[in-house]
N, C-alpha and C positions, 0 to 999 in steps of 0.2 A: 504494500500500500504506500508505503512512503518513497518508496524507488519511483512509484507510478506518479506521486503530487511532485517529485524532486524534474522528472522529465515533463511535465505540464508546464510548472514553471518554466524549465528550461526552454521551451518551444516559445512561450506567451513572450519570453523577455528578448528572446533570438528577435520572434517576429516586431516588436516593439522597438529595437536598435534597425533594423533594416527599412522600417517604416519612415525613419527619419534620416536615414541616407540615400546618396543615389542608387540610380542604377539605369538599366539598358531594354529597349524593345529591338528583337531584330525579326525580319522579314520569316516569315515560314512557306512552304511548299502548299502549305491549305489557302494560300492568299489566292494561289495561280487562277483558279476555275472558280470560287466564291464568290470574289468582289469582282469578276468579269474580266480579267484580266488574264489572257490566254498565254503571253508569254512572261517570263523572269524578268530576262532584257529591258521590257517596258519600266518596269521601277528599277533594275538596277543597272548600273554602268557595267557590271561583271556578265558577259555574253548570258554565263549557264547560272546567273541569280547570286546573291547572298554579298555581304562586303555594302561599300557606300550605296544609298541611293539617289535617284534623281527629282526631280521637282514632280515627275508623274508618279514616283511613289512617296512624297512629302503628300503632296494634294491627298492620295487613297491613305494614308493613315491618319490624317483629320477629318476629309470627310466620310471615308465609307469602313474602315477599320474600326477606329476612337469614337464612343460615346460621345465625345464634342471636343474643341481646341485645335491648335493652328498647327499642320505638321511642317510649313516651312522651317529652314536651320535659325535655331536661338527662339526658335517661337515667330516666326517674323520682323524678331527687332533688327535685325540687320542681313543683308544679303551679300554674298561675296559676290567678286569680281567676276567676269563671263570665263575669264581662263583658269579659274580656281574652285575648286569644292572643299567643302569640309565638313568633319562628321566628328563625331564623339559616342563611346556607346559604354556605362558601366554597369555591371550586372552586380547583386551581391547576393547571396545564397545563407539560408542555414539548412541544416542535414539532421534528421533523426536516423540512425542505422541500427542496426539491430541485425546478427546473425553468428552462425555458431565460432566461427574464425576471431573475431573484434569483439563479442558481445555487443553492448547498448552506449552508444553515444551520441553525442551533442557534437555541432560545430558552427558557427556562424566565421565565414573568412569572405573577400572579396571574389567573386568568380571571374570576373575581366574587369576593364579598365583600358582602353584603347581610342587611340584618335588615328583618323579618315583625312587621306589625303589626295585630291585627284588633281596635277595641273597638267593644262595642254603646255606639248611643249615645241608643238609644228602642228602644222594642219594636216587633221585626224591622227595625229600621233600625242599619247598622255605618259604621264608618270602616275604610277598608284601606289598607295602603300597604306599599310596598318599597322599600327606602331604602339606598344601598349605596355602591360605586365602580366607576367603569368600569372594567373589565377590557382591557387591553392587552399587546402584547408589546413594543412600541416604546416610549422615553421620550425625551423632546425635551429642550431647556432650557428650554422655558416650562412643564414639566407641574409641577403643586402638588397639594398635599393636595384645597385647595376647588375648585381647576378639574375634579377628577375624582369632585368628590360626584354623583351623581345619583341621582332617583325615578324609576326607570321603570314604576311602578306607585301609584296614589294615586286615591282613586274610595269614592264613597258609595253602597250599596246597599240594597234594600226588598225585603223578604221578606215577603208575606203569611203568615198562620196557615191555620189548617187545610186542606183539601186541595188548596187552589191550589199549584201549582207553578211560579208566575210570579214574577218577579224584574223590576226596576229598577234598571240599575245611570249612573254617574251619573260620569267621572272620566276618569284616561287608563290603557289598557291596551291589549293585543290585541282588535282587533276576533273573536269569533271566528270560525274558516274553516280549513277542509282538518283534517289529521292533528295538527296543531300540535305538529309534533317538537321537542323540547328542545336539539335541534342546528341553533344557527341560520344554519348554513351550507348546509344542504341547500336544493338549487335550488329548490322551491316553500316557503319561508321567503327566502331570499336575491333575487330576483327579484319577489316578488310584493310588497313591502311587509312583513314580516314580518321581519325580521334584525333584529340587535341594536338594542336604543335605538330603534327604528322605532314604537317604541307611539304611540298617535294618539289626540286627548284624542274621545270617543265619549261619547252618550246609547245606550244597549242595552237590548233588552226580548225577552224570550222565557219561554220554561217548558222545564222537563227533568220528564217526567212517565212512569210507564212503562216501554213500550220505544222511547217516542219523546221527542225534543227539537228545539225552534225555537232561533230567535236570530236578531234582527234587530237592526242596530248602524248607525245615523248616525254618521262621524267627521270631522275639523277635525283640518287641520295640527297638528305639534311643533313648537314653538318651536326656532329652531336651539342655542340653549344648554342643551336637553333633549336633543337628536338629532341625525341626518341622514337621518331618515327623508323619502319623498317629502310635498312641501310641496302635498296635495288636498284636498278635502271629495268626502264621498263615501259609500257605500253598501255594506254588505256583511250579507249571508242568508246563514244555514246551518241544511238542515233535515238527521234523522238519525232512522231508522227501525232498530234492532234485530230482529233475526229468528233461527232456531235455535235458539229457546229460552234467547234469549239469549247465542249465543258467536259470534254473525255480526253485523255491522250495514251499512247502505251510506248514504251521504249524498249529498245536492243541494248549491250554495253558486254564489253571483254577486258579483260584487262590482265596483264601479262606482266610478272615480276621476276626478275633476276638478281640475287644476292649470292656473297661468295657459299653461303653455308644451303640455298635450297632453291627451289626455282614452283613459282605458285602460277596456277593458270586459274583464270574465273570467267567466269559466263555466266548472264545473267537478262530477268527483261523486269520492265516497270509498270504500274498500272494504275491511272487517274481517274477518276469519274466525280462528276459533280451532279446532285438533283437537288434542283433548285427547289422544287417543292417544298420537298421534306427536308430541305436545309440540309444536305448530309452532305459528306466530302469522301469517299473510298481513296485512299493512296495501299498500292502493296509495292514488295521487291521481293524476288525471289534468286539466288546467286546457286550456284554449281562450281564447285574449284576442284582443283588437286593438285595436293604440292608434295612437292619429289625431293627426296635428298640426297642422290646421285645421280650420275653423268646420264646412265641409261634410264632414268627413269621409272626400273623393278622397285623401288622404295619409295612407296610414295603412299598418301592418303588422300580416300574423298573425303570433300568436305561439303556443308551446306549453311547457308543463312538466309534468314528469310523475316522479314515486316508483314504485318497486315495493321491499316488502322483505320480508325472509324472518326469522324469529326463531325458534329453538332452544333449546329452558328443557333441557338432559341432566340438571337435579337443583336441588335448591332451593340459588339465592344465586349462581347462573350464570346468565347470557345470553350468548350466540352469536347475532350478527349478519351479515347480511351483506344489502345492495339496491345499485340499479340506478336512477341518476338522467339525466334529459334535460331540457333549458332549450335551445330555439330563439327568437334573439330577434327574427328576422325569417324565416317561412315560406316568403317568395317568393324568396328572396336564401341560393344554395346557400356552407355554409361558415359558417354561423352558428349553429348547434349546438353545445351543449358536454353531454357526458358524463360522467358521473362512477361506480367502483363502489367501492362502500365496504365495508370488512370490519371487525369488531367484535367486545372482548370483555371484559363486564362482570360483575363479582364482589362482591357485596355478603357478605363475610365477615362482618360485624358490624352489626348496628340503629347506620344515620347513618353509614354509611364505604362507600363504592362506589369501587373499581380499575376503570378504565375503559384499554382498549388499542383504539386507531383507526388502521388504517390505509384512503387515498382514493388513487385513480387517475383523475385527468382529464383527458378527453380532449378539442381545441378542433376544429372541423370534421372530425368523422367523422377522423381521422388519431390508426387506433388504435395504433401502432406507438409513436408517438411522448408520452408521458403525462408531466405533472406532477406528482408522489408528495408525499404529503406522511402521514406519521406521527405519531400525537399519543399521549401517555399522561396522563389524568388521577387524580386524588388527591381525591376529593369527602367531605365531610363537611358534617350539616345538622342542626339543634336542631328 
């Protein structure tokens, strides 16, 4: 009983200090087909979505996101120059966790902290970058100011003029591939290359035209003082065709890794659907790999991961979520499965302020009785 009032507390005073600090809203994959808006591109400057947005995704999160408020940058107190963008995004987090490994704890720490840079620097040619602090819940005695600067985003891009719809981009970011959910704990982000700091410096070339989009992306290790992302060169496709008149879409995507110690192959397709009716959003991924640990490829294992999720817009400046995650990291080998289902619910009361409440259930070998819980509330705020 007193463990249970000492973790109530704990939560009430977590949520109470995050209440009265910043934090950060960023773009999600439920915006694409909800608020009518067919492609990523449209709100952001990044071809395949996520990273700065532009004045057509300021306008949709004050007027068709946010319960009310102004989403130009600063609020509309001031506007930068035509060759300059700027953004700001700080998230802060607390965490109930709970499971056999850690037992029961508490944490409230900063989850990001980052500023958005975009200047032209020629005609159709820009400089981009995001430049920030790592986000942690643990602090050591070695951690410093400098030791937790990082770019996890930094790249030069080419944009032809008239009706081309191809691009060049030139730096390090997310290869892109699958749903590219903004929560990079989910198992096809978390397993695939994809989780925090994992950006991979890439040459990238595609077009977003239409109701279709390519993307082909060559990428080269992070350096370990940028990351700890897997250390490969390697190859990743993602094509994406729109259909229903635009409130459906489905995509293709491969992606090919080479490191000295194993060599992973992935295949995989995506699945969009929006009904407006019923206010609902269907997003799935589903992936097929196999990674090898020798020359001939006799040692090796399949693997699998897969998303399904469900989203529920009851009115504008709400989300209701809830999906259904699986990451198997060896096919042939039973007990190697992990599950996860996740419930969610996000409130954008005001242009640049999103209340986010997550709770996850994960389960390790099909042993569904037995789950690791873990509860998170966020506090996001973003210029």
């Amino acid at each position: 009983m007193q463990m249970t009032l000492i973790r109530t507390a704990s939560a009430v005073v977590a949520l109470l200090v995050l209440l009265l600090d910043s934090g950060t809203a960023k773009a999600y994959p439920q915006f694409q087909f909800s608020t009518d808006t067919k492609r990523c591109d449209l709100c952001h400057y990044s071809p395949a979505g996520g990273g700065l947005i532009k004045s057509y995704g300021r306008d949709a999160a004050g007027e068709e996101i946010s319960m009310a408020g102004n989403g130009d940058f600063l609020h509309g107190a001031w506007t930068p120059p035509d060759w300059l963008d700027l953004g700001m995004d700080y998230r802060g987090a607390t965490i109930i966790k709970d499971d056999e490994l850690t037992g029961s704890r508490t944490a409230i720490f900063p989850m990001q902290f980052d500023l958005y840079t975009r200047a032209k620097l020629a005609d159709r040619v820009s400089f981009n970058m995001i430049a920030g602090f790592r986000g942690q819940a643990r602090t050591t005695d070695n951690d410093s100011v400098i030791k937790r600067l990082v770019s996890r985003e930094h790249f030069v891009m080419w944009k032809p003029r008239g009706k081309s719809k191809a691009y060049l981009r030139v730096g390090r970011f997310f290869a892109p591939y699958g749903l590219r959910l903004p929560d990079h704990t989910s198992y096809i982000r978390r397993y695939l290359g994809f989780h925090s700091l994992e950006e991979t410096y890439n040459i990238s070339y595609g077009s977003v035209k239409g109701d279709r989009e390519y993307h082909m992306t060559a990428f080269a290790p992070t350096p370990d003082f940028l990351g700890s992302g897997t250390k490969a060169f390697g190859y990743a496709g993602y094509y994406e065709k729109r259909i229903r008149d635009g409130t459906a879409a489905w995509g293709a995507q491969v992606k090919v890794a080479v490191s000295p110690d194993d060599v992973s192959y992935m295949a995989g397709g995506v699945g969009k659907m929006w009904l407006a009716k019923a206010k609902l959003l269907l997003l799935g991924e589903l992936n097929a790999g196999f990674q090898t640990f020798d020359a001939d490829g006799a040692d090796g294992r399949p693997q699998l991961a897969g998303y399904l999720g469900l989203t529920y817009f009851p009115m504008k400046g709400l989300m209701l979520g809830t999906a259904v995650e699986r990451y198997t990291s060896d096919l042939s080998i039973k007990g190697t499965e992990r599950d996860s289902v996740n419930l969610s619910v996000q409130l954008f009361p005001y242009a640049h302020i999103e209340l986010m409440l997550i709770g996850k259930f994960e389960f390790q070998g099909s042993k569904f009785g037995d789950a690791a819980k873990l509860g998170m509330f966020q506090f996001h705020y973003y210029l």
